[in-house]
C-alpha positions in Angstrom: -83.1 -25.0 0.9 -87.1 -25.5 0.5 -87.7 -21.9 2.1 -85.0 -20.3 0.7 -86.6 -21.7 -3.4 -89.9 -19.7 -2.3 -91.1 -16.6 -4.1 -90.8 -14.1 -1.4 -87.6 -15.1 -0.4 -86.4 -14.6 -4.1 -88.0 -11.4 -5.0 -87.0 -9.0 -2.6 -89.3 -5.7 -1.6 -87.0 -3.5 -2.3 -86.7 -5.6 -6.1 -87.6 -2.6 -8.5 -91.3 -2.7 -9.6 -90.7 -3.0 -13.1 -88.5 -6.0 -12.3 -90.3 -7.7 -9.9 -93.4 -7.7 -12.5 -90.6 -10.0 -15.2 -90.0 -12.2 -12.4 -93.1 -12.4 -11.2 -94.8 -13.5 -15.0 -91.3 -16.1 -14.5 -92.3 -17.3 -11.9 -95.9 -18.1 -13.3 -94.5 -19.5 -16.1 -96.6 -16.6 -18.3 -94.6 -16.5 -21.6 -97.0 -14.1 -23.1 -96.3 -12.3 -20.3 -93.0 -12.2 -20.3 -92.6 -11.2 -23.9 -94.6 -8.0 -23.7 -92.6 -7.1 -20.3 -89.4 -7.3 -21.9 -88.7 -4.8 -23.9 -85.5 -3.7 -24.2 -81.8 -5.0 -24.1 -80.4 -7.4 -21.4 -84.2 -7.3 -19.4 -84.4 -10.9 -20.0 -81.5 -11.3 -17.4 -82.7 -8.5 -15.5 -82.0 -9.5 -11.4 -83.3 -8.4 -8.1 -80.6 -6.5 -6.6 -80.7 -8.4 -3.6 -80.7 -12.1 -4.4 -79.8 -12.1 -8.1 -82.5 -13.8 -9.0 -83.0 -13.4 -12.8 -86.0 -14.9 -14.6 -84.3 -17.6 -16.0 -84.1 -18.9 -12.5 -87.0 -17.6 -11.6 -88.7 -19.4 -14.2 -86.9 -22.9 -13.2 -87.4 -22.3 -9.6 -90.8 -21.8 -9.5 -91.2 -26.0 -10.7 -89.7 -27.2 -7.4 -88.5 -30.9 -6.9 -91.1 -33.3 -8.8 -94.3 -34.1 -7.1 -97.4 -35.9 -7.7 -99.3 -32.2 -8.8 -97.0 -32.0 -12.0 -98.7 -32.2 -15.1 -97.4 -32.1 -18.9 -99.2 -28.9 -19.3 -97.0 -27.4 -16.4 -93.8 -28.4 -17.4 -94.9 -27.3 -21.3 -95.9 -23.7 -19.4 -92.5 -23.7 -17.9 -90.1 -24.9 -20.7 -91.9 -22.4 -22.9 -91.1 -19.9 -20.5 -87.2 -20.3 -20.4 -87.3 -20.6 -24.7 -88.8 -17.4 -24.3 -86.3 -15.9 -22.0 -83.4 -17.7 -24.3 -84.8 -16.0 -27.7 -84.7 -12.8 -26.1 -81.0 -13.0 -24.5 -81.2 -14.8 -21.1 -77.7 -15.8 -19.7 -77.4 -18.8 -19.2 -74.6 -18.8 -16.3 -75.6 -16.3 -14.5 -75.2 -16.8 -10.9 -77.0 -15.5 -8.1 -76.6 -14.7 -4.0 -76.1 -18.8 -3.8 -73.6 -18.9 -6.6 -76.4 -21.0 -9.0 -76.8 -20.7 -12.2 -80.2 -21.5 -13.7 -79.1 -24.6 -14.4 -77.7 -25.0 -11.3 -81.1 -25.1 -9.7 -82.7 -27.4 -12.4 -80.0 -30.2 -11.4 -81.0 -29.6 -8.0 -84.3 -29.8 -8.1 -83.8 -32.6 -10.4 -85.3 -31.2 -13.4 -83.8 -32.7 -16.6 -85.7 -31.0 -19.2 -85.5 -27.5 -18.0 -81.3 -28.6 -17.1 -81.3 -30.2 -20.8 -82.2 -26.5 -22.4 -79.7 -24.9 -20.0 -76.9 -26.7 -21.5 -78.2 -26.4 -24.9 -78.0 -22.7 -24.2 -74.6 -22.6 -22.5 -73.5 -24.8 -25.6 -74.7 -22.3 -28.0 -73.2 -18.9 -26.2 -69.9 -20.7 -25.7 -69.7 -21.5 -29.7 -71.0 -18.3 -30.3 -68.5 -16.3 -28.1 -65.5 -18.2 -29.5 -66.7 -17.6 -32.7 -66.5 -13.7 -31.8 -64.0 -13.8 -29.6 -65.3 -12.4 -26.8 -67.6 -10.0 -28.8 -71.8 -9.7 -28.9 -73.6 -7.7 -31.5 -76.5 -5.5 -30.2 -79.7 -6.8 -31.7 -81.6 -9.6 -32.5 -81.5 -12.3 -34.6 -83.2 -15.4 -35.9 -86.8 -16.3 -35.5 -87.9 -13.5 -33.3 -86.0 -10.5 -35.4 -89.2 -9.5 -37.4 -91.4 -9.7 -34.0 -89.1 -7.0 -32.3 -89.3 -4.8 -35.6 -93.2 -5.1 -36.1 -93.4 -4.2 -32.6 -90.9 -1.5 -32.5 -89.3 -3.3 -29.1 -86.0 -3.5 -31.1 -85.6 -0.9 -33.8 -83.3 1.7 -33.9 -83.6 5.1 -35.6 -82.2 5.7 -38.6 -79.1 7.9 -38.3 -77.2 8.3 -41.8 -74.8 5.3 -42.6 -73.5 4.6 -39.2 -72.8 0.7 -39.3 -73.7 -0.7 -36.1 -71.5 -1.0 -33.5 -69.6 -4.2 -31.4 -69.9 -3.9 -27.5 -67.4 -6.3 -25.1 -69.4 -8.5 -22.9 -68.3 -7.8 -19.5 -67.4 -9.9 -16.5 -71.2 -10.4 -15.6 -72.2 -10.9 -19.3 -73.3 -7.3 -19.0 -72.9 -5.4 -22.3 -70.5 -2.4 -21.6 -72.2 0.2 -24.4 -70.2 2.8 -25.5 -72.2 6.6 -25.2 -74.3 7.2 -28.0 -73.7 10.1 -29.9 -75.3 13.6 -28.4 -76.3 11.7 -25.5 -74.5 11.2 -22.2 -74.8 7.7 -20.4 -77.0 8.0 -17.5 -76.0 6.6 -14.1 -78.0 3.8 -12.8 -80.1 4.6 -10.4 -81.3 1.0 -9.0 -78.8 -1.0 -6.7 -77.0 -3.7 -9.0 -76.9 -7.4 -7.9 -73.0 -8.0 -7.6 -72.8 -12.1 -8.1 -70.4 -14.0 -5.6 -66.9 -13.7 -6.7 -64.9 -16.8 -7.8 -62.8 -18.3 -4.7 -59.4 -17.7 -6.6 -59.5 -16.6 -10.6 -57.7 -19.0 -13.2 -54.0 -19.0 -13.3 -52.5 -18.1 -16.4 -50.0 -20.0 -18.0 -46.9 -17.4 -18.3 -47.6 -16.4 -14.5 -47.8 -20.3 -13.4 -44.6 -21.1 -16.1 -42.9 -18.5 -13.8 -43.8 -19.6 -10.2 -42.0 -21.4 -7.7 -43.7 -25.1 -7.2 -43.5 -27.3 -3.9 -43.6 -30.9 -4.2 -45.2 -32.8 -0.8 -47.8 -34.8 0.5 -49.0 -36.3 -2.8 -49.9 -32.4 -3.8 -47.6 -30.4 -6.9 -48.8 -26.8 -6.0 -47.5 -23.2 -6.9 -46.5 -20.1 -4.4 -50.0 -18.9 -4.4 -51.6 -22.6 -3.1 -52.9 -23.6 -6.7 -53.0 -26.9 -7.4 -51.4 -28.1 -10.2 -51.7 -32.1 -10.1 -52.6 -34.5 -7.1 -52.5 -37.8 -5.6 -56.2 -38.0 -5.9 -55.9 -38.1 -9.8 -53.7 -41.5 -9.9 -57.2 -43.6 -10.7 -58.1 -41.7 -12.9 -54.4 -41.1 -15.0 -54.5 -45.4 -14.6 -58.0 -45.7 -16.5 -56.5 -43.2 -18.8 -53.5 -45.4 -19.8 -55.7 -48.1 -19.9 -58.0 -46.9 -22.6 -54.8 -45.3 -24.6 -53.3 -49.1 -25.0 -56.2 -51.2 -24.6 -53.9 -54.5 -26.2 -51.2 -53.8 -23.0 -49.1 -54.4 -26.3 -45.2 -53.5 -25.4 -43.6 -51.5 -28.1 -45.5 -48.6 -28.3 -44.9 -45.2 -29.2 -46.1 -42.4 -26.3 -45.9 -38.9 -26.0 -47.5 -36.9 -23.3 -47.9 -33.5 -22.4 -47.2 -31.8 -18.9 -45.2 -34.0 -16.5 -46.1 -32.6 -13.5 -45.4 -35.4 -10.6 -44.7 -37.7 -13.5 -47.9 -40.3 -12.4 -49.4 -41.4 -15.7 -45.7 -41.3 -17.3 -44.5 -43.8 -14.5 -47.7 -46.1 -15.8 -46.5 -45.2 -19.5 -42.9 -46.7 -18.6 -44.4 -49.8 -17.3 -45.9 -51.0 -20.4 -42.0 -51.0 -22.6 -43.0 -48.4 -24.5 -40.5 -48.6 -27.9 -40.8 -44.4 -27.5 -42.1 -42.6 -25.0 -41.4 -38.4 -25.0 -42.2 -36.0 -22.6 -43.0 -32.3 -22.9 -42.3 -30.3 -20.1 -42.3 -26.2 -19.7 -41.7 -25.4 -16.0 -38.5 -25.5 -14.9 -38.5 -26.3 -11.7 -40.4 -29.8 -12.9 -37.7 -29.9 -15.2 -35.3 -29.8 -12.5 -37.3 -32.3 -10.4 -37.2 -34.7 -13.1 -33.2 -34.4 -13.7 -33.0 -35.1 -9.8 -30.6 -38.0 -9.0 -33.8 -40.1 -7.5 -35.9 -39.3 -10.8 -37.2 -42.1 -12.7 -37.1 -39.8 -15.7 -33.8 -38.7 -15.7 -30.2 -39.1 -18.0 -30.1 -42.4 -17.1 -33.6 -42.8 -18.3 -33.2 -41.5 -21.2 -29.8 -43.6 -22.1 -31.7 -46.7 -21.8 -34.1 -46.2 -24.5 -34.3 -48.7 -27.3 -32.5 -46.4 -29.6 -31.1 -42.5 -29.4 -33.8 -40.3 -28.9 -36.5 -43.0 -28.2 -37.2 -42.5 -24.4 -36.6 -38.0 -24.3 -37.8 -35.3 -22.1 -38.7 -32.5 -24.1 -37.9 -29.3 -22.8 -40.4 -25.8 -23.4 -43.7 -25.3 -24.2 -45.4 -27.8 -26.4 -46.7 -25.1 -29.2 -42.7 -25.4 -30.0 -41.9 -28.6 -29.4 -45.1 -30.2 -31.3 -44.1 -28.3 -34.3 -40.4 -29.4 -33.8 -41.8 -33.1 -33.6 -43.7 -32.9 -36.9 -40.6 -31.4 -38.8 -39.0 -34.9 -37.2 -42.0 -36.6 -38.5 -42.1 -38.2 -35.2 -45.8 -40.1 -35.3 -47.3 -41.6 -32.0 -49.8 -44.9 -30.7 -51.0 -42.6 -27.8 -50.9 -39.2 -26.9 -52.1 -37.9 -23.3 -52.5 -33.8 -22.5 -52.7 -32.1 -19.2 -51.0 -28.8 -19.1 -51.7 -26.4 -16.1 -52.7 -22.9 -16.8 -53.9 -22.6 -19.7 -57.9 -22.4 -21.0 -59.8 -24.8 -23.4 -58.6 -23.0 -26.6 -55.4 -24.1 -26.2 -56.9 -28.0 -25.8 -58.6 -27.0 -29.0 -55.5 -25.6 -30.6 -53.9 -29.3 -29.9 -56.5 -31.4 -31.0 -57.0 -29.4 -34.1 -53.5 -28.4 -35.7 -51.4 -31.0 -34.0 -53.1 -34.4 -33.5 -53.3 -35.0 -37.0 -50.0 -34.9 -37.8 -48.7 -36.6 -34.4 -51.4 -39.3 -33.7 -50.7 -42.5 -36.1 -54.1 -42.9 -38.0 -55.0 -46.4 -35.2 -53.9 -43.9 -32.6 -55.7 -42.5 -29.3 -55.8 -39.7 -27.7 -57.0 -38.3 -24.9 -56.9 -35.2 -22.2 -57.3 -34.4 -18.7 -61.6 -33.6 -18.7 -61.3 -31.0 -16.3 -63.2 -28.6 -17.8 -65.3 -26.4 -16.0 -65.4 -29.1 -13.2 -66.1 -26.9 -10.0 -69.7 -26.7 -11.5 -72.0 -29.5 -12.9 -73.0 -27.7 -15.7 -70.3 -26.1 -17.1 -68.4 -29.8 -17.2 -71.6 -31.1 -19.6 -71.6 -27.5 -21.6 -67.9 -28.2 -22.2 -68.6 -31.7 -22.7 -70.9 -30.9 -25.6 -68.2 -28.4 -26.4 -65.4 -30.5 -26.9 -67.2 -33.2 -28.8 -67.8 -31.1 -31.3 -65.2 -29.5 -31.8 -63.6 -32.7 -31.9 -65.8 -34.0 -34.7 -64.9 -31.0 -36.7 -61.1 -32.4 -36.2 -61.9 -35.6 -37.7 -61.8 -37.2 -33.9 -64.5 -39.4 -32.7 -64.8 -39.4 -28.5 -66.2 -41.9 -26.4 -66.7 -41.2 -23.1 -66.0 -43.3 -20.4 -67.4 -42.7 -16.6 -65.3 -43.2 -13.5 -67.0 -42.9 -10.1 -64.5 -40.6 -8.1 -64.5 -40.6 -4.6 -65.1 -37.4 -2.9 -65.0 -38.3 0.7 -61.6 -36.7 1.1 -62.5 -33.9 -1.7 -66.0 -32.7 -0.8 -65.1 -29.7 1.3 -62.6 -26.9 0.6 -59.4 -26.8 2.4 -59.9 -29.9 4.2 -59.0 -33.4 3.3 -56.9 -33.5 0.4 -57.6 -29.9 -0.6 -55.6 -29.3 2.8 -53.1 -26.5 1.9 -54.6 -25.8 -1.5 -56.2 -22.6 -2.3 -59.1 -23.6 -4.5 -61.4 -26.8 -5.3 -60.7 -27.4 -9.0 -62.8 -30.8 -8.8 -66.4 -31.2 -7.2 -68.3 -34.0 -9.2 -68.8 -37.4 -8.3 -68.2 -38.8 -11.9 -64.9 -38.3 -14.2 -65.9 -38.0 -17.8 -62.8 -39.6 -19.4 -62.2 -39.0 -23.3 -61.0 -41.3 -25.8 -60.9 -40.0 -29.0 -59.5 -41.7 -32.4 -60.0 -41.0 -35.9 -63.7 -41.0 -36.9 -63.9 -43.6 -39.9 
């Protein structure tokens, strides 16, 4: 990909001129540069409309792999050049024609300082947009507010009391600005760099709680090829149980989340568990598990310790969770791996249900497969999640498991045979497990 990281294959001739001059200062790592150049709102993720290169990645591709020419004044120039871009509004997962995000092409190129400030960066937009839910306000902010203002780059006229207004941030990260009053938006006149679309978009839970599921081949998928759990995950669901209850103690008290083909809860049965409940929402999994060759089934259930000890629960787990705290039901380990649904949820769990549920020598942990089709989304939402963890009261450790992608490394082959869309690329499994910090 050497040729393709060069200048001229990035900046394009038909790249606007006033954008090809904020790549080129990028590129040359000339933050001074760069600062007078942009000048207005979202030029600091401005892209050729060819290869979508933006300056961030501009700015990052220009250090290549490590040689013996780098110096400490380069990599200053450069990591000075992408604060820059940051304080003025760079996005930090925007993709271009290879479908890389900036810090996409600092992990290739094996840059870890300039990959350290794009997590920092994805970090702080992902607080920051759940926080607003979805919102950005126009403007600036911070260190560099008062720079924009002396310079008049940012100010806006005055126009009576009008409070200033909210825009959405669009698909692209693109703010969608409404028309400003006596003045009709003007169409753009440049091309505009449409990024790769996603191989399939997430599955939300309602539509996946309605589909029709197929159980075979060691895959649990839905009508339209998603998968929803897989063989390849058995390692990884056995280190799991293993760091739930370290002592291999019998006697304790389980509950987890999502059934699906029922792999870590076979591991849960095997250690005697004196409770172990289930939460299930999909019926047809609910129906798999009352089969007559179930190992969850009626008779299951009857050969619990007591009434109620060893229960499938049936619906969605924002119900049943609140049902089990009315019961005052308290557990040793609790596990989490729903399918369709996004990291607030996770959040939602951790934060209003764990601590009434998890017994206060307790552990929990989750299914880390959180933005794992990309390497840096999985350490953003790493970062993420710890802290949003901390502000539960939860301390996380995290524990590495080598996976093995030999079967796994290429789409709709090996065990991704019959299933529409990769939901794991990495080599390593960040496994969580969280207790009660103090």
């Amino acid at each position: 990909m050497a040729d393709q990281d060069s200048i001229s294959a990035r900046i394009s001739p038909n790249c606007p001129p006033e954008t090809q001059r904020i790549l080129t200062a990028a590129w040359a790592h000339d933050a001074d540069s760069v600062r007078k150049l942009i000048d207005g709102p979202g030029q600091a993720s401005c892209q050729d409309p060819q290869t979508g290169e933006t300056p961030f990645h501009a700015a990052i591709r220009s250090c290549g792999p490590p040689s013996e020419d780098d110096t400490p004044e380069d990599l200053e120039a450069a990591r000075k050049t992408v604060y820059e871009l940051l304080l003025w509004g760079a996005i930090w997962n925007d993709v271009d024609d290879h479908n890389e995000t900036p810090g996409c092409v600092a992990h290739r190129l094996r840059r870890p300082e300039l990959y350290g400030l794009c997590v920092d960066a994805g970090v702080r937009a992902e607080l920051l947009f759940g926080v607003l839910d979805g919102y950005e306000e126009l403007g600036s902010e911070g260190e560099y507010e008062d720079e924009e203002m002396e310079n008049g780059e940012a100010a806006a006229e005055e126009d009576g009391d009008e409070a200033p207004q909210l825009v959405s941030v669009g698909e692209n990260g693109q703010d969608n600005a409404a028309e400003v009053e006596g003045e009709e938006e003007e169409e753009a006149e440049e091309p505009t760099f449409q990024p790769p679309k996603p191989e399939d978009p997430d599955v939300k839970s309602e539509i996946y709680l309605r589909s029709k599921l197929t159980y075979s081949d060691g895959k649990l998928v839905d009508d339209a090829g998603n998968g929803v759990m897989m063989a390849w995950e058995t390692e990884i669901m056995r280190q799991s149980v293993d760091a739930l209850l370290p002592s291999k103690e019998a006697g304790k008290r389980v509950l987890n989340i999502g059934f699906g083909m029922g792999i870590i809860d076979t591991m849960f049965a095997e250690t005697k568990p004196s409770r172990h409940h289930i939460i299930e929402a999909h019926a047809e999994v609910l129906e798999h598990i009352s089969s007559p060759d179930s190992k969850f089934g009626s008779s299951w259930e009857s050969a619990g310790p007591e009434p109620g000890a060893f229960k499938v629960y049936q619906g969605k787990w924002q119900e049943v969770c609140l049902q089990l705290l009315e019961e005052g039901q308290v557990y040793d380990a609790i596990y989490f791996d729903t399918f369709g649904e996004d990291y607030s949820q996770l959040r939602k769990f951790f934060t209003e249900f764990i601590p009434g549920l998890l017994d206060s020598d307790g552990i929990f942990g989750f299914f880390n497969g959180l933005g794992a089709d990309r390497q840096i989304c999985y350490d953003v939402y790493t970062k993420v999640s710890e802290m949003h963890l901390a502000d539960a009261g939860l301390d996380v450790e995290w524990k590495d498991i080598d996976v093995d992608m030999k079967a796994l490394a290429e789409a709709g082959k090996g065990d991704w045979e019959g299933v529409k869309r990769r939901y794991w690329t990495l080599e390593t499994y960040r496994l969580p497990i969280c207790t009660f910090l103090g």
